[in-house]
Steps between C-alpha positions, in 0.01 A plus 500: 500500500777717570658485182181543323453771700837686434398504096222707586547852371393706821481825299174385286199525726327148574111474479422358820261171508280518775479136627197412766489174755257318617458247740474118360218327623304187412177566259251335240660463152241508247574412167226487207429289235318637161290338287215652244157497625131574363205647650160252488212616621313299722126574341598464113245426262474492133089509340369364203127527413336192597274495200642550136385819340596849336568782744295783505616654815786558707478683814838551643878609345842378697548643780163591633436338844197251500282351775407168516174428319574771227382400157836595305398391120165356344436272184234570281178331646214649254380161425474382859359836540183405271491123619460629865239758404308216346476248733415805795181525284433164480582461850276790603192326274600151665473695895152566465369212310695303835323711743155473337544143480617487893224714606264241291654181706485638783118519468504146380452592157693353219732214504802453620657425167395867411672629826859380468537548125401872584751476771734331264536743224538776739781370663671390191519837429645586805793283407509619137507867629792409780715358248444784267597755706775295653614518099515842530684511860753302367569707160599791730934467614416581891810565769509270769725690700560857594832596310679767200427387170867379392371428106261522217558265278129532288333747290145619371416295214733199619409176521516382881525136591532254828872495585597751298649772739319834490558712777760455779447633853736494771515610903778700578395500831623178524871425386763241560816538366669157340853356469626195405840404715797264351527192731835570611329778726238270650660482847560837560145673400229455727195616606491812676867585324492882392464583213582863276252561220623703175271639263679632178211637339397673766850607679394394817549245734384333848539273743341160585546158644472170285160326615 
């Protein structure tokens, strides 16, 4: 040190380092793993119409928060429309004859024959009417859940179809975030480890524990 020393030119001045100490002690050491994740949503769902058809309506654009129960899109249901007004006539003219007729055997007049094919009719129609406008429930895309419409994937004039997706909605209320995890970390994550979330798109980041 000496001789290094001497070799020093003492005339130049020397920018001083300033140079701190601290006390060793005994702490946690964490060290982090990375690996690329992807945020699911727990309440995910993608519609279809549940009755082929052209779509005359849609009610909603992406990004426009929905309740559950909304009716989001509808296929064109003129001719259920017209089959539903006619058999509400019939069943109307069908009501009354049934009545008359009950009111009849109930005074012990006619037969009984008379009675239940009165009775018959009427609540065949019932049934035709229930599965009519059950027709019509089901050409109408409906959310099931309370979410942000994520996607449109229909237009006006487009055929719609079972299984073909139409509209996506999604509850952002409700997020997990997902990573997969090589096998040669296995033993040292567990549940409850922390765990530092970084979102690029968004420049921001938080903390959480893996559940």
């Amino acid at each position: 040190l000496e001789t290094e020393l001497s070799k020093i030119d003492t005339t130049k001045k020397i920018k001083a380092i300033d140079v701190i100490a601290i006390p060793v002690k005994s702490q946690i050491f964490r060290t982090y793993i990375e690996v690329q994740g992807r945020v699911d949503a727990e309440e995910s769902v993608s519609l279809s119409s549940e009755m082929p058809g052209m779509v005359t309506k849609i009610n909603t654009k992406v990004g426009e928060h929905v309740s559950k129960g909304d009716v989001l899109a509808e296929t064109d249901t003129r001719a259920m429309q017209q089959q539903l007004s006619d058999l509400q006539i019939n069943y109307e003219l069908a009501k009354q004859v049934f009545t008359k007729q009950e009111n009849l055997w109930n005074q012990k007049i006619g037969t009984e024959v008379q009675y239940l094919q009165t009775k018959a009719t009427k609540e065949s129609l019932e049934k035709k009417i229930a599965a009519v406008q059950e027709q019509i429930r089901m050409a109408k895309i409906t959310s099931p859940i309370e979410g942000t419409v994520d996607g449109v994937n229909i237009k006006i004039g487009q055929m719609a179809a079972p299984g073909l997706p139409a509209i996506n909605v999604v509850n952002f209320n409700n997020l997990k975030v997902k990573a997969d995890v090589a096998e040669s970390y296995l033993s040292r994550v567990k549940i409850g480890n922390d765990v530092e979330l970084f979102f690029p798109d968004m420049n921001d980041s938080s903390q959480s524990k893996i559940n």
